[in-house]
C-alpha positions as CSV (number, residue, x, y, z in Angstrom):
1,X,24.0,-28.3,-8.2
2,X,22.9,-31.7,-7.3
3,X,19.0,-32.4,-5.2
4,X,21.4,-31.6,-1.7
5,X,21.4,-28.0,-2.8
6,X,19.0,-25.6,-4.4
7,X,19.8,-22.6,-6.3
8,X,19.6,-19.5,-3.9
9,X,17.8,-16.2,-5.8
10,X,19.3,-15.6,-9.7
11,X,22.4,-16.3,-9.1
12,X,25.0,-19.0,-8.9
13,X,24.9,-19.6,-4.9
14,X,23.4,-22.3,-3.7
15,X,22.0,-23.4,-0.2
16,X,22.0,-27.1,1.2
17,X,18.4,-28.8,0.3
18,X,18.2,-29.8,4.6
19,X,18.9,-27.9,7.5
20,X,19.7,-28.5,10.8
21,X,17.1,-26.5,12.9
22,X,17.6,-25.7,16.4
23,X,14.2,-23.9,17.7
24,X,13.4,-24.7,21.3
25,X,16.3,-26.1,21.9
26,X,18.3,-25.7,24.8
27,X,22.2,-24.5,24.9
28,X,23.8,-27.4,26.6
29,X,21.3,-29.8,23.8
30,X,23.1,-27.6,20.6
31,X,26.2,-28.4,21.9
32,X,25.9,-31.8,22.4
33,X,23.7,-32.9,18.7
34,X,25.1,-29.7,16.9
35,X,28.8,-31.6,16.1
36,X,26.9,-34.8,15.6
37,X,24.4,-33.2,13.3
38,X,27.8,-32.1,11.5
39,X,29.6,-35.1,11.4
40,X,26.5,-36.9,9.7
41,X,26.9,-34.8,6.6
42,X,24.7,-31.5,7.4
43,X,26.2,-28.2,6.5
44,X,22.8,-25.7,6.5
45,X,22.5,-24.6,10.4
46,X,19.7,-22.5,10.9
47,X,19.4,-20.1,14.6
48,X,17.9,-17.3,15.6
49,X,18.3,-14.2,18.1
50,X,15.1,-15.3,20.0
51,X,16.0,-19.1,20.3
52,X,18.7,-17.6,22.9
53,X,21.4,-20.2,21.7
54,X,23.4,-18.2,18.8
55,X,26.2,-18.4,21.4
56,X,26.4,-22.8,21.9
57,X,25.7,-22.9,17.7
58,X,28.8,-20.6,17.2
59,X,30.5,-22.6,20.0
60,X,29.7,-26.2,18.7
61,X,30.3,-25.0,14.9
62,X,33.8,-23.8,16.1
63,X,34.5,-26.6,17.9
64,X,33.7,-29.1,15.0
65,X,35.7,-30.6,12.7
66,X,33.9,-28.8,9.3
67,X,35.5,-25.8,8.7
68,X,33.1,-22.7,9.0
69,X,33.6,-21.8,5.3
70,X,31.7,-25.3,4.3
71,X,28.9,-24.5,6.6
72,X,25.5,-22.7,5.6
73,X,24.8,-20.5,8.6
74,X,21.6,-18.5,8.9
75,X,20.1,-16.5,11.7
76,X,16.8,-14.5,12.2
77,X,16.9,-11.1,13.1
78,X,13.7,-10.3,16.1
79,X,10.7,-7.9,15.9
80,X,12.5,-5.7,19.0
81,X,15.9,-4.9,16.6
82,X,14.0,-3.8,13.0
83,X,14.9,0.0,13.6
84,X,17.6,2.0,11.8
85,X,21.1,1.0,13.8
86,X,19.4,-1.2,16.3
87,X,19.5,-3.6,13.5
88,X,23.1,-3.6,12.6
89,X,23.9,-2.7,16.3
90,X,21.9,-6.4,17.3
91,X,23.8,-8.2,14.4
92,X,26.8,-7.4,15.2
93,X,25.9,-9.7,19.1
94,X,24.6,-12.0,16.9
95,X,27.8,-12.1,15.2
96,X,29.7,-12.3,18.6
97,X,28.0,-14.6,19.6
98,X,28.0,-17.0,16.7
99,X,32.0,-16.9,16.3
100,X,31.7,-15.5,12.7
101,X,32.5,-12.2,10.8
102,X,29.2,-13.0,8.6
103,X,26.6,-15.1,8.4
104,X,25.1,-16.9,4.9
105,X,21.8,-15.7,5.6
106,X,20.3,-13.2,7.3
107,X,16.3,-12.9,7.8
108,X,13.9,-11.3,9.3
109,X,11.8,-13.3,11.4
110,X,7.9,-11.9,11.3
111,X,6.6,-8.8,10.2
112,X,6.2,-5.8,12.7
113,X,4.1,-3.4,11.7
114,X,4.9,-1.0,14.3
115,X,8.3,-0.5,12.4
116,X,8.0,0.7,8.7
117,X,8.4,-2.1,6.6
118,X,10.6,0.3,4.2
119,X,13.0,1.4,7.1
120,X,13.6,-2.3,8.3
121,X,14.3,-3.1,5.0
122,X,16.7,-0.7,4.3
123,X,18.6,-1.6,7.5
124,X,18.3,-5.2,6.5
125,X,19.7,-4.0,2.8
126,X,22.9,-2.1,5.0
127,X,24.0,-4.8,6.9
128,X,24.6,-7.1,3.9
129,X,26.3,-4.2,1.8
130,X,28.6,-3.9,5.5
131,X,29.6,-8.1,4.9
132,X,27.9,-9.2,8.1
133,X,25.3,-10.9,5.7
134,X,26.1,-13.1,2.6
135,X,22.4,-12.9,1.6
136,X,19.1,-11.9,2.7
137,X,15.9,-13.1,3.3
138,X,12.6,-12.9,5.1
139,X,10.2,-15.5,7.2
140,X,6.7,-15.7,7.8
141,X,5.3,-13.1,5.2
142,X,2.3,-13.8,3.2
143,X,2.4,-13.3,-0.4
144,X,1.4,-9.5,-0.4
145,X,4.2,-8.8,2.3
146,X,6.6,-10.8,0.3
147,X,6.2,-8.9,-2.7
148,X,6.3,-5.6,-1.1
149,X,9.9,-6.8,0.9
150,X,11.1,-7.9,-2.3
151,X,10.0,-4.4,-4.2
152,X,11.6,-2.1,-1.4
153,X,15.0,-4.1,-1.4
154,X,17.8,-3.7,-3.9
155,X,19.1,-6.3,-3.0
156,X,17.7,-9.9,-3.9
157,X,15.6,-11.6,-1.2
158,X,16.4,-15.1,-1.3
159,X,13.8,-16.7,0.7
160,X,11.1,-17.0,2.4
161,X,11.3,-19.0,5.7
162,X,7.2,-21.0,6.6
163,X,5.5,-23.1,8.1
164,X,5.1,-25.8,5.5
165,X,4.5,-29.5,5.3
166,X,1.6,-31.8,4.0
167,X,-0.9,-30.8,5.9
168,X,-0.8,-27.2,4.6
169,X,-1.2,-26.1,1.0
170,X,1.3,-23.2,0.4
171,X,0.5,-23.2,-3.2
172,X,0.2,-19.5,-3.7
173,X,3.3,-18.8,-1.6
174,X,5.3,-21.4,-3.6
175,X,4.2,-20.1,-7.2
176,X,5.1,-16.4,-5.9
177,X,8.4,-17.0,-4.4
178,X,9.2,-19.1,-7.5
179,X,8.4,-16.3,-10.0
180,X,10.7,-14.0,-7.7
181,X,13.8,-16.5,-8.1
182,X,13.2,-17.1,-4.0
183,X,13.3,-19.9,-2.2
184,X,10.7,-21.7,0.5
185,X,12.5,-22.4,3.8
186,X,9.9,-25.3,5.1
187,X,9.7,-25.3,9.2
188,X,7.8,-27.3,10.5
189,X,8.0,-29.9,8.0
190,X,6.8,-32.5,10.0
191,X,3.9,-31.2,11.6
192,X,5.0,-31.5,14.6
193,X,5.3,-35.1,14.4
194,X,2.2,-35.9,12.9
195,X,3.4,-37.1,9.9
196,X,5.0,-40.1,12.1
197,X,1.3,-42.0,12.3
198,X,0.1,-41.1,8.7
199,X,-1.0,-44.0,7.1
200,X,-0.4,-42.5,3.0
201,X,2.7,-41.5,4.6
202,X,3.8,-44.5,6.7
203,X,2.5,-46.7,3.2
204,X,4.4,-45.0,0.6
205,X,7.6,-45.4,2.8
206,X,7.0,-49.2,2.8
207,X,7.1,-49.0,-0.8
208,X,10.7,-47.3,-0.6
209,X,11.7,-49.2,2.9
210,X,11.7,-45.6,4.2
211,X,9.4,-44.0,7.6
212,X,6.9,-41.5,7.3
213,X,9.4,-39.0,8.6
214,X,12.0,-39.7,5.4
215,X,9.0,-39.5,2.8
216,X,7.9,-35.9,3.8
217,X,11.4,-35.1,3.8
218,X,11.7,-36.3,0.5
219,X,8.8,-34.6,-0.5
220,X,9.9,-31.3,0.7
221,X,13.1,-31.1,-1.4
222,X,12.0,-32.8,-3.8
223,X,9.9,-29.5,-4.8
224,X,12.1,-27.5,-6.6
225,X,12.7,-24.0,-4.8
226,X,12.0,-25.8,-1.5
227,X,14.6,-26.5,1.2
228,X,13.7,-28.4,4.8
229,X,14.2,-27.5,8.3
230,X,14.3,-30.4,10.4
231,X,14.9,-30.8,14.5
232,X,16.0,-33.4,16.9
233,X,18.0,-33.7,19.6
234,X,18.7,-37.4,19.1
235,X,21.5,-38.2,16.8
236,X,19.5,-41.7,15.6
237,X,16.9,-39.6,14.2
238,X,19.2,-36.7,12.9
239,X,20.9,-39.5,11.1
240,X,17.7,-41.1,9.4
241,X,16.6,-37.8,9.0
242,X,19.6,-37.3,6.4
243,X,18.8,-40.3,4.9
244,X,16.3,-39.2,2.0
245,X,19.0,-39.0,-1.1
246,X,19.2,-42.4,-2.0
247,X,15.4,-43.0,-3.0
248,X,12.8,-40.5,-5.3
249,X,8.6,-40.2,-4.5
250,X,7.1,-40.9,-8.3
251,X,4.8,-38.2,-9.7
252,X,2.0,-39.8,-8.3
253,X,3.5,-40.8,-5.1
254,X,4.4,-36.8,-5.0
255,X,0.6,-35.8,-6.1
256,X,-1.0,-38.1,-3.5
257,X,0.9,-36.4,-0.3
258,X,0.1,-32.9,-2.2
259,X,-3.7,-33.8,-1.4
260,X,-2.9,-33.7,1.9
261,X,-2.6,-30.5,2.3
262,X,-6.9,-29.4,1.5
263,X,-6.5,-30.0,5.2
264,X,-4.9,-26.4,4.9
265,X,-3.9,-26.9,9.3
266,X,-1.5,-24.6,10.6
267,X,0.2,-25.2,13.7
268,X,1.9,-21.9,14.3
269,X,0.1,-18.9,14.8
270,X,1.5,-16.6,17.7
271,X,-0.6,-13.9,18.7
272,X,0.8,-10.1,17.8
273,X,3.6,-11.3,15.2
274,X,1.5,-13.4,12.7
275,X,0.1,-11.9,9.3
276,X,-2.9,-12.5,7.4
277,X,-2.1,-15.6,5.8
278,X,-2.7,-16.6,2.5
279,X,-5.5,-18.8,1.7
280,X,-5.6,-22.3,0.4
């Protein structure tokens, strides 16, 4: 296990330290970066059922040149599909669609209250033991929720999939999922681009002859239990955006982009799915 992969729950798995995200982006876009992303040297791909392109990621995997069994595939189950056998029965499409008998990871993708949070899990739990799921996970919990997910499952949840990046302290979140051998999934690590303009950000890079995108990067997986989402559809940035191996933030380089996040600014909060969060 090297920095480009982080130990995944107890055991001996491990999951690629960067992922190729591919929210809000469009079919025919998937299929054209998607292989590019691939060639570049990424092998975590991360979908979901309500980003409406399972289908072009399973087509543009298939039609790669990395065989699917060196590729870290997750997908997100949606708030419409978290009863008993509508979960398994909306896998399975998923499944279909994705050109695979399984995917790595398997999450679910906010908390729904109207569903019982036991019954979901349970359904979650019987899709992996039925191989459609090499692991398990969640997204978008708060601490409470997490713990409560990972007490009603037998089997081990091995994430946690948030919004994180430096202008939000997910301390709490980060010392809980650590004590439960999860990981943090960080989406929207770049704020959604605000990073870019940061002058801490854009002047620690100088130091390194890196941007202000590659230093949060770096400062993501450079966490330990924390693995980065990251998004483009331009293959020049997907390649710089793979470029954060060959350089390491000091401690106090790491400590001063911490600070950023007293800012505590969250950037996605959709009405009816989010939780209470967790406070700074």
């Amino acid at each position: 296990m090297t920095l480009h992969t982080k130990r995944l729950g107890a055991g001996p798995a491990t999951i690629p330290s960067l992922g190729f995200g591919t929210f809000r982006m469009p079919g025919a876009d998937v299929l054209d970066i998607l292989p590019q992303a691939l060639a570049i040297g990424y092998r975590h791909v991360d979908t979901a059922q309500i980003y409406g392109n399972e289908a072009e990621v399973g087509q543009a995997i298939e039609g790669s040149n990395v065989p699917r069994q060196e590729i870290f595939l997750t997908t997100k189950v949606w708030v419409d599909h978290y009863r008993t056998g509508d979960l398994q029965k909306s896998v399975e499409t998923s499944l279909q669609k994705l050109r695979t008998d399984h995917v790595d990871l398997l999450l679910l993708h906010w908390p729904n209250p109207k569903v019982p949070f036991n019954e979901t899990i349970q359904a979650l739990n019987a899709v992996q033991r039925a191989g459609m799921a090499r692991h398990i996970g969640v997204s978008n919990l708060n601490t409470t929720q997490m713990a409560e997910a990972a007490r009603l499952s037998a089997a081990p949840l091995v994430t946690n999939q948030v919004e994180y990046h430096p202008y939000l302290n997910q301390d709490r979140l980060l010392q809980a999922a650590h004590a439960a051998n999860m990981t943090v999934t960080a989406y929207y690590g770049l704020a959604d681009g605000t990073v870019v303009n940061d002058p801490l950000l854009r002047a620690i890079g100088e130091r390194h002859g890196k941007s202000a995108v590659q230093v949060t990067l770096r400062w993501l997986v450079q966490q330990p239990s924390v693995v980065a989402l990251t998004k483009t559809v331009q293959p020049a940035r997907a390649l710089s955006n793979f470029d954060i191996f060959d350089f390491e933030l000091s401690a106090d380089e790491m400590a001063a982009v911490h600070a950023l996040t007293a800012r505590h600014q969250r950037f996605v909060r959709p009405d009816g799915l989010a939780p209470e969060w967790d406070a700074a």
